[in-house]
N, C-alpha and C positions, 0 to 999 in steps of 0.2 A: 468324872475322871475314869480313864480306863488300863487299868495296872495288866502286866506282864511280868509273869516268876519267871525272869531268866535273863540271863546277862544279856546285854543288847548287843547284838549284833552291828561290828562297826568293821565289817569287810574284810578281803583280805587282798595280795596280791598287788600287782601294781595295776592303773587301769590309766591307758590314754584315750583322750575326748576329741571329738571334732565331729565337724557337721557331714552326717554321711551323706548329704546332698548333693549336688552339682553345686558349684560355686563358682562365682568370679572368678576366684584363683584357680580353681582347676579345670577354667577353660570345658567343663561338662565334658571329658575326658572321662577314661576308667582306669586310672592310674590306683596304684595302691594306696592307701594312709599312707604307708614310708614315705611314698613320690609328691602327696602332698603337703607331706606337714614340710621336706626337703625343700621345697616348692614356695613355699610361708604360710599353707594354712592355718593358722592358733589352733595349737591343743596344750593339755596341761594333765600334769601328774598328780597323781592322787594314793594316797596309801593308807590303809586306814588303820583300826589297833585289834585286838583281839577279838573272840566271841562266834570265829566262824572255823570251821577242819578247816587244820594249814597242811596235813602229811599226805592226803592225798593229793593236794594241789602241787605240793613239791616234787611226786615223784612223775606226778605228768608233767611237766614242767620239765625234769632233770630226762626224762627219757624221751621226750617228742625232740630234745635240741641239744642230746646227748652233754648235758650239764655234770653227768656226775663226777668226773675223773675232780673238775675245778671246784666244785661245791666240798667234794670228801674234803681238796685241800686245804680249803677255808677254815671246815670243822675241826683239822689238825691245828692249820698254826692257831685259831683261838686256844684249842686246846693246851698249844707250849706256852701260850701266853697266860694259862688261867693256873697252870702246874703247881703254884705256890699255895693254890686256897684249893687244889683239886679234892683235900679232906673233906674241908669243911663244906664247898658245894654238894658235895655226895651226904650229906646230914638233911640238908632241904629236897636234895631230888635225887635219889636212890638210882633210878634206873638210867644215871649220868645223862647224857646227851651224842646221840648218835645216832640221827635219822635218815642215813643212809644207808646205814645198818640193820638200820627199821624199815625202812622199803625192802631190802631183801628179804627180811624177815615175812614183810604182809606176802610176798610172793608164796612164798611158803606157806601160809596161811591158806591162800586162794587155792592152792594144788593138793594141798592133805588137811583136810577139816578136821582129821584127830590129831589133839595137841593143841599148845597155846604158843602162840609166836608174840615177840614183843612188847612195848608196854602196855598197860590198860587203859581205854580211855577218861577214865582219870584223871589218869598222869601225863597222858599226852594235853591234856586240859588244863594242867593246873601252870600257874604262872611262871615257875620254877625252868618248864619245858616249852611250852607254845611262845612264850614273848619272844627266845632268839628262834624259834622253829617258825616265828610268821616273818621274823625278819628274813630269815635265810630264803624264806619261800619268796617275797619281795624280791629281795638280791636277785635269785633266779629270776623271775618273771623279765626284772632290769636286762639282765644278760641273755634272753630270751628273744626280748624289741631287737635287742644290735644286730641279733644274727636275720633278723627279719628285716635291717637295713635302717631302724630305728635309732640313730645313738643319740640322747639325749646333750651329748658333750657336740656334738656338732651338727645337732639340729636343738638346738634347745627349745624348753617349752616357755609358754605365757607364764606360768606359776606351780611352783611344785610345794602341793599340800601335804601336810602328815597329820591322823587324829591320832592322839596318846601315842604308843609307841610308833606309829607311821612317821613320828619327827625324825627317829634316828634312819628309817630309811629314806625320807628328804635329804638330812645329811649326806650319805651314800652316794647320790646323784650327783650333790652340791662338789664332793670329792673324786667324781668319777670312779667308783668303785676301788679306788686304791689303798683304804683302808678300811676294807670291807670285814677282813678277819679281828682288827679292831675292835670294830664296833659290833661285830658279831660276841666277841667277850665281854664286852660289854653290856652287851643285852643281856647275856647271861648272869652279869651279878646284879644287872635291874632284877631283873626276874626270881633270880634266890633271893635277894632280899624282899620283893613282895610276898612269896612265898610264906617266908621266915615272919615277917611283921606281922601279917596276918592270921598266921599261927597262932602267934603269941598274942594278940586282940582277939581271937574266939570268931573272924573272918573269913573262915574255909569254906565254903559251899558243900554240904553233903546230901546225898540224894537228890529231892524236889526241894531243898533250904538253901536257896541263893544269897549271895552273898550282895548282889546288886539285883534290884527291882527300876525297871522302868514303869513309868509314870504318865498317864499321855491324858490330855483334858483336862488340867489345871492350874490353876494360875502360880506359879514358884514361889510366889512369896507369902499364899496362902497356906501351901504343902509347909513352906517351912516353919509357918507359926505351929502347925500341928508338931510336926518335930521337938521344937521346942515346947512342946508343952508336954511331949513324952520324953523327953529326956534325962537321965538317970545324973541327978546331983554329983556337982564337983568327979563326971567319968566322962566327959567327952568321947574318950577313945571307943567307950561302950556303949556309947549310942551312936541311932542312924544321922547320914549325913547327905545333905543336898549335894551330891557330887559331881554331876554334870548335868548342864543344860542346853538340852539336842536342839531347846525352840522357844517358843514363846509361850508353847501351852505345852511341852512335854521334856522330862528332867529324868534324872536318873539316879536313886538311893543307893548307898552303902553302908555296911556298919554289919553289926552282927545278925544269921540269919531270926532270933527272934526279937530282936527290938525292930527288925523291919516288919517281923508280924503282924505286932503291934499297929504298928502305922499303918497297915494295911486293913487291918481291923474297923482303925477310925476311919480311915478314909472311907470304907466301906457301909462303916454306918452311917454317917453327912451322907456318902449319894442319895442311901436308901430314903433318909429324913427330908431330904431336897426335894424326890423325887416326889 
């Protein structure tokens, strides 16, 4: 089996597919992707969930298709719309949310290297900020295709995917962007609330002590006998947990960073004895 200390990276951004070939349908032409997917060739949306930098993808994104006048507005109205809990969100994520504001900030950063501009990456890492920060960055990318002659509303695709939070930017599509600042508030009290939960379980990732270990060369239902055989009496919550399953030989742990230790330990010693 062969483990990775680090959250697994499950993409970010919107991303459409299609055969960059000549094809039947595009006549071997040199038409754009717009011209052909307009045309019928199948492509399909795909969004994925956390694990990869969403603030620089957003401000390329907001400045190559001059995005930010509409994105700032988005960030407002979730923000009238979150106004009643805006206390309590600032208890999970201190440096509130405002990555527009953060892009000007990294500007500044780039031009005068004495000083500290914006938040740490930390925080721009931890659930509380990156869950609606990859969403918003999706949003964009969506709003990015149309101006390139892309609109999903009137070329639709074959299938539009979401991993973990990519569902709520499938939703988006599904709605054509019309309740975008919606579900952009909405991301945001997913995302406090993971924050907050995790907290409170001993689930925070610090340092090199992640909080999810992928897993790759093992069979799932072997991994999880191990699990179960480390796991801490009548505390579920405090121990590790088979949490996703990327395949057929590779999974992906959670729970707190030293009971994943643990298991990492054993599993380390089985190869070693295997081997």
């Amino acid at each position: 089996m062969t483990i990775n200390e680090s959250t697994p990276s499950h993409g970010r951004g919107s991303r459409s597919t299609g055969n960059a070939d000549k094809s039947p349908r595009s006549n071997g032409g040199s038409r754009t992707l717009a011209d052909r997917f307009a045309a019928g060739e199948p492509y399909a949306l795909a969004f994925g969930g956390q694990g990869a930098p969403w603030l620089s993808s957003l401000e390329e994104l907001a400045r190559d298709s001059a995005l930010e006048p509409e994105l700032t507005d988005l960030v407002n109205e979730a923000a009238v719309t979150l106004a009643p809990v805006a206390d309590e969100l600032l208890v999970v994520r201190s440096v509130g949310f405002d990555p527009i504001g953060w892009m000007l900030e990294q500007d500044l950063a780039d031009d005068d290297t004495v000083g500290s501009y914006g938040p740490s990456e930390a925080a721009l890492t931890s659930a509380a900020v990156s869950l609606p920060g990859v969403f918003l960055t999706q949003v964009a990318a969506l709003r990015a295709l149309k101006l390139q002659g892309l609109d999903p509303a009137q070329t639709p695709p074959v299938k539009v995917v979401g991993h973990s939070q990519g569902l709520i930017a499938a939703e988006s599509v599904a709605a054509d962007g019309a309740q975008d600042a919606n579900f952009l508030a909405v991301a945001q009290l997913v995302g406090a609330a993971a924050g907050l939960v995790g907290r409170r379980r001993g689930i925070i990732g610090a340092g090199d002590r992640a909080p999810m270990v992928s897993v790759a060369n093992v069979e799932p239902a072997r991994l999880q006998a191990i699990i179960a055989e480390l796991a801490i009496d009548g505390a579920p919550e405090r121990s590790a947990a088979l949490a996703i399953r990327n395949g057929r030989r590779r999974v992906v742990l959670s729970g707190p960073p030293a009971q994943l230790a643990r298991v990492q330990e054993k599993c380390e010693q089985i190869a070693a004895e295997e081997e």
